[in-house]
C-alpha positions as CSV (number, residue, x, y, z in Angstrom):
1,X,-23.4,19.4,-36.1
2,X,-20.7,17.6,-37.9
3,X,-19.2,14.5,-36.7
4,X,-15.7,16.0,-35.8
5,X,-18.3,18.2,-33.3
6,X,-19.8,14.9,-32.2
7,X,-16.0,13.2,-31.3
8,X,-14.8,16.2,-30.1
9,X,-17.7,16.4,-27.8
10,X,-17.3,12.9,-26.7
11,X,-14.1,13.4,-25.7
12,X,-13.9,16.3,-23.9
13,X,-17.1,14.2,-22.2
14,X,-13.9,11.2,-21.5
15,X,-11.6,13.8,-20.1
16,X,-13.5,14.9,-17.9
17,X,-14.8,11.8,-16.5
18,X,-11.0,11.1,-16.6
19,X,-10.6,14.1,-14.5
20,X,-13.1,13.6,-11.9
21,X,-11.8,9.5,-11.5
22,X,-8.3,11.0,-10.9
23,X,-9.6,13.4,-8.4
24,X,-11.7,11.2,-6.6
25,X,-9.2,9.1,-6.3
26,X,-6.5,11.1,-4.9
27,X,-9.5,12.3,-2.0
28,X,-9.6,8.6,-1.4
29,X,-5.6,8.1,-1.0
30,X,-5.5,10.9,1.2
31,X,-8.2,9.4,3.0
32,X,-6.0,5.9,3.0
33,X,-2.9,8.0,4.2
34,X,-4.7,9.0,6.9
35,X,-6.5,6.1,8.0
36,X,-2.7,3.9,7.9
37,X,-0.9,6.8,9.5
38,X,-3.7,7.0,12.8
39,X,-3.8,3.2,12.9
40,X,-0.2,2.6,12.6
41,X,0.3,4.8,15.2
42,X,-2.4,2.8,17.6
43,X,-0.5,-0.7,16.6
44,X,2.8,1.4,18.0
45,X,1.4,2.5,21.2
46,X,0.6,-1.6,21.7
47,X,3.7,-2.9,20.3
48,X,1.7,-4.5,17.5
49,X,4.3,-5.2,14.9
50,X,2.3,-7.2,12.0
51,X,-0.4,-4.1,12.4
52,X,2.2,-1.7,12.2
53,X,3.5,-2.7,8.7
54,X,0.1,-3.2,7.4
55,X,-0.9,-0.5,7.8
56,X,2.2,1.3,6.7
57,X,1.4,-0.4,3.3
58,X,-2.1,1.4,3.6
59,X,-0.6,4.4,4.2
60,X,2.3,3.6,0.7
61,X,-1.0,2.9,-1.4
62,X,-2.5,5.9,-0.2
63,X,0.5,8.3,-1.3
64,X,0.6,6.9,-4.3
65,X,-2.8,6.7,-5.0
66,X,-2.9,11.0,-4.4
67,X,0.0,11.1,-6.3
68,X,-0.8,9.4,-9.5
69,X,-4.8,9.0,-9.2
70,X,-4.8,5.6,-9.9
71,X,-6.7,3.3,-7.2
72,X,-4.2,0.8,-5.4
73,X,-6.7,-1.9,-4.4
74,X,-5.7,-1.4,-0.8
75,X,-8.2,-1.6,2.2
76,X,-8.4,-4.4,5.0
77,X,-11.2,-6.6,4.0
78,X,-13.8,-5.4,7.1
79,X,-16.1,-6.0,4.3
80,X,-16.0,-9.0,1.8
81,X,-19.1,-8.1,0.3
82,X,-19.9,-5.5,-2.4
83,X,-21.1,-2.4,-1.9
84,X,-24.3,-2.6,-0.1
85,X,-24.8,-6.4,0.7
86,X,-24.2,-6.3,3.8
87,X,-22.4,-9.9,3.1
88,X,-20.0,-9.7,6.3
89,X,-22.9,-9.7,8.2
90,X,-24.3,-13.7,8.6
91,X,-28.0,-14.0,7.5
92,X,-31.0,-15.2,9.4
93,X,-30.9,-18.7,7.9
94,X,-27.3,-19.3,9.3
95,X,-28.5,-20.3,12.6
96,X,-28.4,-19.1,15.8
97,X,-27.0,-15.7,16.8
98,X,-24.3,-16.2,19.4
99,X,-27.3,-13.9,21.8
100,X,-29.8,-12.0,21.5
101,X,-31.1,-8.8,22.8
102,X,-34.1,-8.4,25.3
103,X,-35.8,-7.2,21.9
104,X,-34.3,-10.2,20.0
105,X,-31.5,-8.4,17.9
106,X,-29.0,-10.5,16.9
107,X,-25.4,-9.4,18.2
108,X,-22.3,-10.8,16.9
């Protein structure tokens, strides 16, 4: 194996990574579209104007995140935290739950 094999190897191995980014993120627009279309249409049926153009910018990012496969950074912020820590969620040592279940769960 030469090293033009090797670089020519490593990127087709690039493109295709490229290619499966792109892809995944043009599922994820079309999943964005979605989501800002349905909840645009809830802030409609209860006059909610600042909800209404929110999530018409979700639903923007979204077309143009299928359309060029670039992510757009959009989402609302449900969850500050990255992936997996559970962050939103307030910890044991911050006090007292607001109640608690007969079985002592914490509920928000």
């Amino acid at each position: 194996m030469t090293q033009s094999d090797t670089a020519a190897g490593s990127t087709a191995g690039k493109d295709s990574m490229s290619a499966v980014k792109s892809a995944v993120s043009g599922v994820h627009g079309m999943g964005e579209t979605i989501r800002g279309t349905i909840k645009g249409a809830v802030d409609t049926a209860f006059n909610d104007q600042a909800g209404q153009a929110k999530n018409r910018s979700i639903a923007a990012k979204g077309v143009a995140e299928m359309q060029d496969g670039e992510p757009k950074g959009h989402g609302d912020g449900a969850h500050a935290g990255a992936v997996g820590s559970m962050s939103s969620v307030p910890s044991v040592d911050e006090g007292p739950a607001s109640s608690t279940t007969a079985g002592g769960h914490r509920t928000l």
